[in-house]
mmCIF file of the N, C-alpha and C atoms, coordinates in Angstrom:
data_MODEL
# 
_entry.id   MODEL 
# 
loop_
_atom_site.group_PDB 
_atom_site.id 
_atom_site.type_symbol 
_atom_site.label_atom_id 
_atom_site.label_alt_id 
_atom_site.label_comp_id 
_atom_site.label_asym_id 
_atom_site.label_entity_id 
_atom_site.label_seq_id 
_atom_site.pdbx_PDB_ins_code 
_atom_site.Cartn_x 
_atom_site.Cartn_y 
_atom_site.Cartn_z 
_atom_site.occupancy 
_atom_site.B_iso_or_equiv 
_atom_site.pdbx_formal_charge 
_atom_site.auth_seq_id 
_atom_site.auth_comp_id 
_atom_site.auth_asym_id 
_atom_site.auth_atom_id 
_atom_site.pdbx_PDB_model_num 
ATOM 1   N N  . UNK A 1 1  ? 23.437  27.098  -18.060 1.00 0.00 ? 1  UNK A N  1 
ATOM 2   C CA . UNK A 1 1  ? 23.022  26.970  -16.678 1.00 0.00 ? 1  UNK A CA 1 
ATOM 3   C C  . UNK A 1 1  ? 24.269  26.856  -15.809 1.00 0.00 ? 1  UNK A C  1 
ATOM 4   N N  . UNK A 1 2  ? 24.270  27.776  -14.733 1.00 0.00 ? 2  UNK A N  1 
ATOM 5   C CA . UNK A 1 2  ? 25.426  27.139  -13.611 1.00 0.00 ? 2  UNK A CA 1 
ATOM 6   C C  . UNK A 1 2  ? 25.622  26.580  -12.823 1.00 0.00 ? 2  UNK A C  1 
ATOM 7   N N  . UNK A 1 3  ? 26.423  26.008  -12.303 1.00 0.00 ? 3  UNK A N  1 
ATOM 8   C CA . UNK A 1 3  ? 26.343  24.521  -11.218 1.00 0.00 ? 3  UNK A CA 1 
ATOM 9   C C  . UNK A 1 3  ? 25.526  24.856  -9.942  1.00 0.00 ? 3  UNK A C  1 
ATOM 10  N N  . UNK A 1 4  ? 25.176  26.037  -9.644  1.00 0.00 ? 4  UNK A N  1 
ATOM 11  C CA . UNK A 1 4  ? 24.592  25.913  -8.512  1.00 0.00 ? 4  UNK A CA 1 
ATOM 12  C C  . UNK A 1 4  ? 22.982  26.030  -8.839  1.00 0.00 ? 4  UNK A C  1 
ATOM 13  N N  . UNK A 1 5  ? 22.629  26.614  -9.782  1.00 0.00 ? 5  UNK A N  1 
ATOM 14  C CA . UNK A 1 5  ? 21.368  25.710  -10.411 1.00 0.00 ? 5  UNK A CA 1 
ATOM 15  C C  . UNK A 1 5  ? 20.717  25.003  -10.733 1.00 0.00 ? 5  UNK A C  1 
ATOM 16  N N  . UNK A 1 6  ? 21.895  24.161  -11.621 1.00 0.00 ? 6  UNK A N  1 
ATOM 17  C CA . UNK A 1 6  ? 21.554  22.451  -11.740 1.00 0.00 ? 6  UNK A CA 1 
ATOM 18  C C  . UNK A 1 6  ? 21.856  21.647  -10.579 1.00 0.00 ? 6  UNK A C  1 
ATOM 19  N N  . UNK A 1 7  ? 21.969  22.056  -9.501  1.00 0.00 ? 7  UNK A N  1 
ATOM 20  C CA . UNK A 1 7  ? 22.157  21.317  -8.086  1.00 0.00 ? 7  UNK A CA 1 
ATOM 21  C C  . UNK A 1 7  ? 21.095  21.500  -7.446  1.00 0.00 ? 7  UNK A C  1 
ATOM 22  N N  . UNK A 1 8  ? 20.238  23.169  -7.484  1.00 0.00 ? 8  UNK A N  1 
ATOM 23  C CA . UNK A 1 8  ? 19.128  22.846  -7.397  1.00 0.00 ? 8  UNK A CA 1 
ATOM 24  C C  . UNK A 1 8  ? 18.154  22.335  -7.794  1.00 0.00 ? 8  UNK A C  1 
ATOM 25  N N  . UNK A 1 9  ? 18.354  22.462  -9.268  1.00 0.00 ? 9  UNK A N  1 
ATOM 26  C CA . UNK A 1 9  ? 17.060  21.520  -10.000 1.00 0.00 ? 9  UNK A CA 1 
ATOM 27  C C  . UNK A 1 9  ? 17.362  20.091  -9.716  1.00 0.00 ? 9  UNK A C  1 
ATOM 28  N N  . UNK A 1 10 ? 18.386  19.535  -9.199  1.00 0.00 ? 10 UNK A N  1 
ATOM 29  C CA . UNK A 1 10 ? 18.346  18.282  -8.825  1.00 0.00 ? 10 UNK A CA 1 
ATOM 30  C C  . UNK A 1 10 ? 17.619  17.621  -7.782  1.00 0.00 ? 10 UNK A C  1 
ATOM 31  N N  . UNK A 1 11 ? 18.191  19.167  -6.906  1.00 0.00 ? 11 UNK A N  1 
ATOM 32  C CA . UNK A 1 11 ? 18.052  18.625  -5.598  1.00 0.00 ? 11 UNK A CA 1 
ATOM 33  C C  . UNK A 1 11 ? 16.370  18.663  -5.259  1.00 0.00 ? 11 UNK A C  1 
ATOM 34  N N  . UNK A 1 12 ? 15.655  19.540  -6.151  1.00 0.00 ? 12 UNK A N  1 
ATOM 35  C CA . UNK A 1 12 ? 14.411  19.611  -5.838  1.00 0.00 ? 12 UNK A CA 1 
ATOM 36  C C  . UNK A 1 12 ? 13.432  18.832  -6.617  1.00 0.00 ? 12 UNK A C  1 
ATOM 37  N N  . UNK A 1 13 ? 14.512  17.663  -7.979  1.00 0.00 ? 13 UNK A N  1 
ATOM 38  C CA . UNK A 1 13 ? 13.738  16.564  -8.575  1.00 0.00 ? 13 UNK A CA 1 
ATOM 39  C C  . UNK A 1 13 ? 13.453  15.667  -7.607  1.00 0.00 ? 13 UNK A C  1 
ATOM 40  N N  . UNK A 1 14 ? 14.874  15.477  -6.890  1.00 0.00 ? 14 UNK A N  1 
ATOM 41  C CA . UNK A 1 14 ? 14.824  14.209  -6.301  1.00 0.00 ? 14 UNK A CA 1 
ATOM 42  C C  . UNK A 1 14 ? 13.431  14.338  -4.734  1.00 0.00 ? 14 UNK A C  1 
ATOM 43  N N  . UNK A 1 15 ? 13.572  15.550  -4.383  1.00 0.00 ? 15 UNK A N  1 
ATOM 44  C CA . UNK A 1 15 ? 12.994  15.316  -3.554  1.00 0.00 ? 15 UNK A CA 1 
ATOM 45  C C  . UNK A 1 15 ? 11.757  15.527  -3.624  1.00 0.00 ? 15 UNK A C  1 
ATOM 46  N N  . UNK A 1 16 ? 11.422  15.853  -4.731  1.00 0.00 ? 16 UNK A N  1 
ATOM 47  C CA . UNK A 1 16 ? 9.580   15.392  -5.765  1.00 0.00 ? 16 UNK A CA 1 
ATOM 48  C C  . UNK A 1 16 ? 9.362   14.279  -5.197  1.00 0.00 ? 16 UNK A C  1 
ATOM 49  N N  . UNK A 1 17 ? 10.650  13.443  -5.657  1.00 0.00 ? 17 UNK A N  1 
ATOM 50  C CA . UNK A 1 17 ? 10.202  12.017  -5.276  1.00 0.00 ? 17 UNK A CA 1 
ATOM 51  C C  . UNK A 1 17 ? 9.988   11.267  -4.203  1.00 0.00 ? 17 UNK A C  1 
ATOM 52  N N  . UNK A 1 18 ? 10.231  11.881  -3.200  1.00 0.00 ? 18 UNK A N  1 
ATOM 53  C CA . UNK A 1 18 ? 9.987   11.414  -1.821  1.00 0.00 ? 18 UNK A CA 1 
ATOM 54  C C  . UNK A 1 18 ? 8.388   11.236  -1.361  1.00 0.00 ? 18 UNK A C  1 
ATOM 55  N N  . UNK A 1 19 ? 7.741   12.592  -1.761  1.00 0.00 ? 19 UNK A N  1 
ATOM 56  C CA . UNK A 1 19 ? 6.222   12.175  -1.764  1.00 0.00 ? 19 UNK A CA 1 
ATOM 57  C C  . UNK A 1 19 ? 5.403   11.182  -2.325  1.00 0.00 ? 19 UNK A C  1 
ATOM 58  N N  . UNK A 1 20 ? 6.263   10.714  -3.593  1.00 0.00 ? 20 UNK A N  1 
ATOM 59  C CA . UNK A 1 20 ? 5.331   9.383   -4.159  1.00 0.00 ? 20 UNK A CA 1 
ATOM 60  C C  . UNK A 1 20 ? 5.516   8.252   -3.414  1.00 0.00 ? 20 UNK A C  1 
ATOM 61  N N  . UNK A 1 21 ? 5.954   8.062   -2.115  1.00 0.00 ? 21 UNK A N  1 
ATOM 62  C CA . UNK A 1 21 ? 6.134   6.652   -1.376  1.00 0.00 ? 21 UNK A CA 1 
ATOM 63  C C  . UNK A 1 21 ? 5.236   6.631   -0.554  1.00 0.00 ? 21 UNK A C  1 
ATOM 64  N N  . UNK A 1 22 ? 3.941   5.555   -0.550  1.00 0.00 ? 22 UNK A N  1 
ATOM 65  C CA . UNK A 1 22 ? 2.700   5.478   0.235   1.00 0.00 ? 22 UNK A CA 1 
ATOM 66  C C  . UNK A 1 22 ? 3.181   4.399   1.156   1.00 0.00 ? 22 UNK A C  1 
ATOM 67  N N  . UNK A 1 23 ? 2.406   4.634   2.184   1.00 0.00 ? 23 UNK A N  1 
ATOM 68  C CA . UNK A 1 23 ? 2.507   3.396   3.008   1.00 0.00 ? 23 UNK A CA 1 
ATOM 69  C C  . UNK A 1 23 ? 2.416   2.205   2.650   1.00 0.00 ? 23 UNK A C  1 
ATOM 70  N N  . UNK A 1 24 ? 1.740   2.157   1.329   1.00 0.00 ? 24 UNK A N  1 
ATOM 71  C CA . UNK A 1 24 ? 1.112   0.519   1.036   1.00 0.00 ? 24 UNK A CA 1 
ATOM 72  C C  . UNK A 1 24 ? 2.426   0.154   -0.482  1.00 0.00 ? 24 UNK A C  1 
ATOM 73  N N  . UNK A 1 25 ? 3.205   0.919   -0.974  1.00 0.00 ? 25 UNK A N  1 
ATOM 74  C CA . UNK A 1 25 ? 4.774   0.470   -1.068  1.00 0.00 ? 25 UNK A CA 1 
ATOM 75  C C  . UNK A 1 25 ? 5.312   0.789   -0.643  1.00 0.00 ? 25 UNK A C  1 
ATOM 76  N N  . UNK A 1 26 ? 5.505   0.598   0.520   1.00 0.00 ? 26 UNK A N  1 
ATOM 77  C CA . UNK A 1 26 ? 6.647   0.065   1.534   1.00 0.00 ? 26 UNK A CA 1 
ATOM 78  C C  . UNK A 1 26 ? 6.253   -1.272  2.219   1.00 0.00 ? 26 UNK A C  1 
ATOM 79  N N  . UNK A 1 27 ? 4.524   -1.635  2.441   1.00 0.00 ? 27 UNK A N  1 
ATOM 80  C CA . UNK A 1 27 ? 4.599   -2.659  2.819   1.00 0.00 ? 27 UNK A CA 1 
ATOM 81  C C  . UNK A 1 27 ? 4.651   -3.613  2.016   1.00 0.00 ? 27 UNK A C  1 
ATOM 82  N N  . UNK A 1 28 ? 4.407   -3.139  0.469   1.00 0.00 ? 28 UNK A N  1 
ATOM 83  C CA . UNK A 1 28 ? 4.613   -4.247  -0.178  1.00 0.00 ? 28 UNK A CA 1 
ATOM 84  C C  . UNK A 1 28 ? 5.898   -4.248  -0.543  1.00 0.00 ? 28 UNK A C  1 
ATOM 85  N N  . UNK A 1 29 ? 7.436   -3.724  -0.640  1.00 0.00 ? 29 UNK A N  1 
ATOM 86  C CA . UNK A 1 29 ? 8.509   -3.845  -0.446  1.00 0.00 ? 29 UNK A CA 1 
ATOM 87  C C  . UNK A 1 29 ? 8.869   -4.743  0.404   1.00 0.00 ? 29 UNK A C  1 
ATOM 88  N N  . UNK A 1 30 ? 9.209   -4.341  1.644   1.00 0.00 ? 30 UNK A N  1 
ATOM 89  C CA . UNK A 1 30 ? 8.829   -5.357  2.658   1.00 0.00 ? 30 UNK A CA 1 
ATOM 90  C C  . UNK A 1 30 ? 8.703   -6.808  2.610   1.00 0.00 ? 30 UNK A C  1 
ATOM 91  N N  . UNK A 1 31 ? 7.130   -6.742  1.992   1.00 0.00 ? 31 UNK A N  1 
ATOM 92  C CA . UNK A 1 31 ? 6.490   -8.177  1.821   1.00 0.00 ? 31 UNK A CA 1 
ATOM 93  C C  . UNK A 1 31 ? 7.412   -8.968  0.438   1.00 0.00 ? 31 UNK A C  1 
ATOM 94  N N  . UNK A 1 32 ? 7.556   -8.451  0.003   1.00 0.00 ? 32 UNK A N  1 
ATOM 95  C CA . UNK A 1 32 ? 8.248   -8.845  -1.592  1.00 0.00 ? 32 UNK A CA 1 
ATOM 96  C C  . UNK A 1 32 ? 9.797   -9.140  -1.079  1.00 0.00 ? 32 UNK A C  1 
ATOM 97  N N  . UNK A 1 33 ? 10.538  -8.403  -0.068  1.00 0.00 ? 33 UNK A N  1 
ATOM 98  C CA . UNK A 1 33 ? 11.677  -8.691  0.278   1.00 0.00 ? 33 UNK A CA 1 
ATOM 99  C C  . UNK A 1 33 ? 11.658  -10.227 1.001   1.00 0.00 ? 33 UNK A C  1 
ATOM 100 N N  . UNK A 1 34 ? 10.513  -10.118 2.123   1.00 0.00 ? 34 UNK A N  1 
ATOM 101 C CA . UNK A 1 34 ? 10.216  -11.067 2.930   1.00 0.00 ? 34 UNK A CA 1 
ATOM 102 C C  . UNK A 1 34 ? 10.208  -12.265 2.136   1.00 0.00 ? 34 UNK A C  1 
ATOM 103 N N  . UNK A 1 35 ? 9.470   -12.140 1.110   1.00 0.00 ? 35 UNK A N  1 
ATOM 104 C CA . UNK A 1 35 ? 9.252   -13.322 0.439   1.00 0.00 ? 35 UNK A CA 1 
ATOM 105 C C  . UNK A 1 35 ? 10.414  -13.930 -0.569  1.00 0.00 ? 35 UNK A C  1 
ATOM 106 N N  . UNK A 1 36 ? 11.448  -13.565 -0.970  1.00 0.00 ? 36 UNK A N  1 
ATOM 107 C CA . UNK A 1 36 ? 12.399  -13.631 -1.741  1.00 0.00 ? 36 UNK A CA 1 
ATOM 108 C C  . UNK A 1 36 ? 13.474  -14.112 -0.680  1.00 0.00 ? 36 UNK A C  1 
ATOM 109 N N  . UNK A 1 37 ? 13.864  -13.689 0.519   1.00 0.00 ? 37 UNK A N  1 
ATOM 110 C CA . UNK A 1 37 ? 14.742  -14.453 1.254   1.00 0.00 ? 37 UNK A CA 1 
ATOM 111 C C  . UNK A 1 37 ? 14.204  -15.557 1.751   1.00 0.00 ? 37 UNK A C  1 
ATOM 112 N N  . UNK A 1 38 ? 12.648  -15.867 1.309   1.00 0.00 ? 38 UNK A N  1 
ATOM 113 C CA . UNK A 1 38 ? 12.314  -17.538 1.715   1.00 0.00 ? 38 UNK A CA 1 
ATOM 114 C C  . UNK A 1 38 ? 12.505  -18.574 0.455   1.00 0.00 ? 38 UNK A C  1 
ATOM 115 N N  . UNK A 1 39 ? 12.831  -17.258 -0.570  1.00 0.00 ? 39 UNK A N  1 
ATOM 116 C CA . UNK A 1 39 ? 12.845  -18.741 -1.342  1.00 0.00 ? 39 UNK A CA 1 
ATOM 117 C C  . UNK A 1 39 ? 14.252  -19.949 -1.307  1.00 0.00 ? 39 UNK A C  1 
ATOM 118 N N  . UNK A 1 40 ? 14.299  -20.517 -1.393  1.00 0.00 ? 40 UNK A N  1 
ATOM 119 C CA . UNK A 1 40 ? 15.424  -22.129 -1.060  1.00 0.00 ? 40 UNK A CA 1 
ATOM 120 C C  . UNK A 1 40 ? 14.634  -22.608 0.330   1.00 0.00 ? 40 UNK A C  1 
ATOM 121 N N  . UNK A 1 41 ? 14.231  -22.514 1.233   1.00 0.00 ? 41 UNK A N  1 
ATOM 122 C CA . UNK A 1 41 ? 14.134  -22.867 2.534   1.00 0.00 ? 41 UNK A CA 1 
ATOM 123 C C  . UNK A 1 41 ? 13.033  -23.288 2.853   1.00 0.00 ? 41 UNK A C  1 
ATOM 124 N N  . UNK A 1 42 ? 12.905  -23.957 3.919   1.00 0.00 ? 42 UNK A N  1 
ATOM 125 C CA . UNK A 1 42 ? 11.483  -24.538 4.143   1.00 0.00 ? 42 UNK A CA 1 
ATOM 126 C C  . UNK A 1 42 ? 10.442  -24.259 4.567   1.00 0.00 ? 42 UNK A C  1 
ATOM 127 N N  . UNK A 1 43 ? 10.061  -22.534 4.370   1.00 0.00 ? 43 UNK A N  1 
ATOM 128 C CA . UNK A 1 43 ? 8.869   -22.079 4.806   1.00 0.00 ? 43 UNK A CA 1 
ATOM 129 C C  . UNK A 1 43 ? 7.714   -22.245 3.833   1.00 0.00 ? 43 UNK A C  1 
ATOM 130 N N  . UNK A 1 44 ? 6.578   -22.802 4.584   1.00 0.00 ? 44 UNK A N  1 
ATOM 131 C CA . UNK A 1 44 ? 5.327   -22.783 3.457   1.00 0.00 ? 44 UNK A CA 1 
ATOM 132 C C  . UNK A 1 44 ? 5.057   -22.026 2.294   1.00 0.00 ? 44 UNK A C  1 
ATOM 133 N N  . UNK A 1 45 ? 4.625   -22.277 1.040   1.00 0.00 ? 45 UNK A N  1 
ATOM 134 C CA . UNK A 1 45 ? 4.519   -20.936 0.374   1.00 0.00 ? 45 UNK A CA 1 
ATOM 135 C C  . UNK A 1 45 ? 3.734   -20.281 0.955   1.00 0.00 ? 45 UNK A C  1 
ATOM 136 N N  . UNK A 1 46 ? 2.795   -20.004 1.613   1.00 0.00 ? 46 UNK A N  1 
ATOM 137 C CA . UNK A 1 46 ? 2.017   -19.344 2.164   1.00 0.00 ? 46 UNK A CA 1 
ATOM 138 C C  . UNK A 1 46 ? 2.178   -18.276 3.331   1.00 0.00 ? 46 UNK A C  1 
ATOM 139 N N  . UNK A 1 47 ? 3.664   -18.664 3.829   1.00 0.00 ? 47 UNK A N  1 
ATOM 140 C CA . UNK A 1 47 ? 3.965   -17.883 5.252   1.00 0.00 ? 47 UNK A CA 1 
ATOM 141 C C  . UNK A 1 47 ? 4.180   -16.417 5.006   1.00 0.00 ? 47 UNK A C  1 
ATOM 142 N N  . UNK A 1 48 ? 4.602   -15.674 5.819   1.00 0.00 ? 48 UNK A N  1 
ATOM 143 C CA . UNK A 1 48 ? 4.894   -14.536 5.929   1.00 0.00 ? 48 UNK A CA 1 
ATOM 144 C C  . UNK A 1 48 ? 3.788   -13.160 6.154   1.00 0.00 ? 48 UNK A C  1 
ATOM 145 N N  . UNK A 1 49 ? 3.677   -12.373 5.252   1.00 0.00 ? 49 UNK A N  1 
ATOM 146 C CA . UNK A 1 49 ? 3.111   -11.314 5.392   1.00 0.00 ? 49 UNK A CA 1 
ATOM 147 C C  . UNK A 1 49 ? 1.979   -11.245 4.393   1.00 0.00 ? 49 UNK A C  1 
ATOM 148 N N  . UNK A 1 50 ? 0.271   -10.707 4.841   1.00 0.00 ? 50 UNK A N  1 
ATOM 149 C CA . UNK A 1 50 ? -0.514  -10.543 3.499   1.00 0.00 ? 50 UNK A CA 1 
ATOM 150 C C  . UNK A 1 50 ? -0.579  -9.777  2.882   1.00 0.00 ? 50 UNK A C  1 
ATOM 151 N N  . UNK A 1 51 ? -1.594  -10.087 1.767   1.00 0.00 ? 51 UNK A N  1 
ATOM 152 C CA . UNK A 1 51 ? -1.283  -8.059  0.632   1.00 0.00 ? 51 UNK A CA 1 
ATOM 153 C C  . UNK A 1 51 ? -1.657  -7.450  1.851   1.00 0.00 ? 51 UNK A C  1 
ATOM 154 N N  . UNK A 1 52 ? -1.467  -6.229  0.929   1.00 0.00 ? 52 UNK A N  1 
ATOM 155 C CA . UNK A 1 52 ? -1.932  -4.994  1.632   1.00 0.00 ? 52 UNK A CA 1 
ATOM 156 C C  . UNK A 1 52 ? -3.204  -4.905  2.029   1.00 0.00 ? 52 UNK A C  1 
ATOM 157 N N  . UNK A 1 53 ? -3.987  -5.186  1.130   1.00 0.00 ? 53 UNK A N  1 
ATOM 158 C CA . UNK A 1 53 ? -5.564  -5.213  0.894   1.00 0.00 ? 53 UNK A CA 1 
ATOM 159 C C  . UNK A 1 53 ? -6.113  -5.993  2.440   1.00 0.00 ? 53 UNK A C  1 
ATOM 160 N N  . UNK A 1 54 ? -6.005  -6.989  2.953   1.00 0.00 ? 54 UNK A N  1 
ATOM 161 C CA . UNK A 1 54 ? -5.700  -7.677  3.491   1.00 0.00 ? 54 UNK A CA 1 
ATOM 162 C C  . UNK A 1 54 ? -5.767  -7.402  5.240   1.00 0.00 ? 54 UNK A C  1 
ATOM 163 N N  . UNK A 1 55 ? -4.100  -7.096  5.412   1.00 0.00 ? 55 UNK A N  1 
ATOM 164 C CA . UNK A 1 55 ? -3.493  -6.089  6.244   1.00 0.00 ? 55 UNK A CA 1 
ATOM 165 C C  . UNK A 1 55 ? -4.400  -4.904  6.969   1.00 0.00 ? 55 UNK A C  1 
ATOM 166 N N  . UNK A 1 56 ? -4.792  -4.234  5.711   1.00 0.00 ? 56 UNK A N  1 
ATOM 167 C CA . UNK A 1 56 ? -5.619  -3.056  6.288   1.00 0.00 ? 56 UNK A CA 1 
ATOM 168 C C  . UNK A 1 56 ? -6.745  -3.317  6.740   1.00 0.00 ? 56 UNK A C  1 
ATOM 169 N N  . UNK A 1 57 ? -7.501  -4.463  5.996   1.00 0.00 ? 57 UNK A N  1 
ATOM 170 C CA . UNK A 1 57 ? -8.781  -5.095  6.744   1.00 0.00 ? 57 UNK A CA 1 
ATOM 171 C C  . UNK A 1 57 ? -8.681  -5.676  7.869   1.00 0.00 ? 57 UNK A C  1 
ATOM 172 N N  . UNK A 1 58 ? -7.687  -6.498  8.473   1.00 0.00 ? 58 UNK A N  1 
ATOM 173 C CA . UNK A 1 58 ? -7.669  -6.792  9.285   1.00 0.00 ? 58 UNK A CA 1 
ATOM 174 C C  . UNK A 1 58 ? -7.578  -5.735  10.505  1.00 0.00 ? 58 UNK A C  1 
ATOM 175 N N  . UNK A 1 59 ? -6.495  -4.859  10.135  1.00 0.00 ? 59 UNK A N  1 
ATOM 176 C CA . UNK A 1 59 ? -6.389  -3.891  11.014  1.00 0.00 ? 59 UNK A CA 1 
ATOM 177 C C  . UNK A 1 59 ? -7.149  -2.554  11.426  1.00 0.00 ? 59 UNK A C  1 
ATOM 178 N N  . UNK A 1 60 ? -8.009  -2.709  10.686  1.00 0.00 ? 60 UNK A N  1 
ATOM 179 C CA . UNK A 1 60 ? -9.312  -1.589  10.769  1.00 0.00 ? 60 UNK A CA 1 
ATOM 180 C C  . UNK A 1 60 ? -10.668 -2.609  11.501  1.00 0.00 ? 60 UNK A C  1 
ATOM 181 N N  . UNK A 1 61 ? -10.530 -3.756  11.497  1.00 0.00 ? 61 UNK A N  1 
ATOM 182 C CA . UNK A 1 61 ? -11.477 -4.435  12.345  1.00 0.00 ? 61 UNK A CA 1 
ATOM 183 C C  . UNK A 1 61 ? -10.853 -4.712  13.611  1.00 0.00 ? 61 UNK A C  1 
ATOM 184 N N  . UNK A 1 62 ? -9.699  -4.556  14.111  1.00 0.00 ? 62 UNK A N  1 
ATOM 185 C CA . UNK A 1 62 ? -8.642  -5.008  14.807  1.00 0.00 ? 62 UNK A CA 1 
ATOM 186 C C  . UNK A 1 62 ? -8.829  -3.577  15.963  1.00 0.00 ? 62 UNK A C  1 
ATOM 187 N N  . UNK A 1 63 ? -9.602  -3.540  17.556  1.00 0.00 ? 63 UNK A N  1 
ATOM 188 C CA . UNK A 1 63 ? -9.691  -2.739  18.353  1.00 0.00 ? 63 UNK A CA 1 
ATOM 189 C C  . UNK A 1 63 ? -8.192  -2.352  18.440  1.00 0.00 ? 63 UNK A C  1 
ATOM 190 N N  . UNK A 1 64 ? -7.988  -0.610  18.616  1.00 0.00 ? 64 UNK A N  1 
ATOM 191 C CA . UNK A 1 64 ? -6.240  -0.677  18.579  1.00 0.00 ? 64 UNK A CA 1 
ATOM 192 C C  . UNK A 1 64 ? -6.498  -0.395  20.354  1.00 0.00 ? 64 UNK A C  1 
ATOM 193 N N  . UNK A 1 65 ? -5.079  -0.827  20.310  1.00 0.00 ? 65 UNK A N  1 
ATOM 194 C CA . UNK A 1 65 ? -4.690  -0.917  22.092  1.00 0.00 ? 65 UNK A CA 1 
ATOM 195 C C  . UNK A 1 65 ? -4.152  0.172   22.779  1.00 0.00 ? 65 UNK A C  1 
ATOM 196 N N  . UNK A 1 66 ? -4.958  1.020   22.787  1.00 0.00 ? 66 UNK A N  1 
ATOM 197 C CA . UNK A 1 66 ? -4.580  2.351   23.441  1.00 0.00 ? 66 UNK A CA 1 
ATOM 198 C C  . UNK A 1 66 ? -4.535  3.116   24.803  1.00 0.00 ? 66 UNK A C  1 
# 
């Protein structure tokens, strides 16, 4: 194979992978980040951000402001 082949087959693995990122990991990224810079400190365990599951319920009952 020659290098400008295997640069494409790279270049078109990697960007396979761009489609597998849903909205609901990233918010749970996010939420998982959020929650890891609270740990030492004095926020409730409870604070921050909810699952996803959650989130979307709220926000599908939630009139949007348009």
């Amino acid at each position: 194979m020659n290098h400008k082949a295997l640069l494409v087959l790279t270049l078109l693995t990697g960007l396979t992978g761009c489609g597998l990122t849903s909205p609901q990991a990233v918010y749970e990224g996010i939420r998982a980040q959020e929650k890891a810079e609270a740990v030492g400190t004095n926020a409730p365990p409870n604070h921050g951000l909810p699952r996803y599951d959650q989130y979307e319920k709220e926000r599908s009952v939630r009139p949007e402001n348009r």
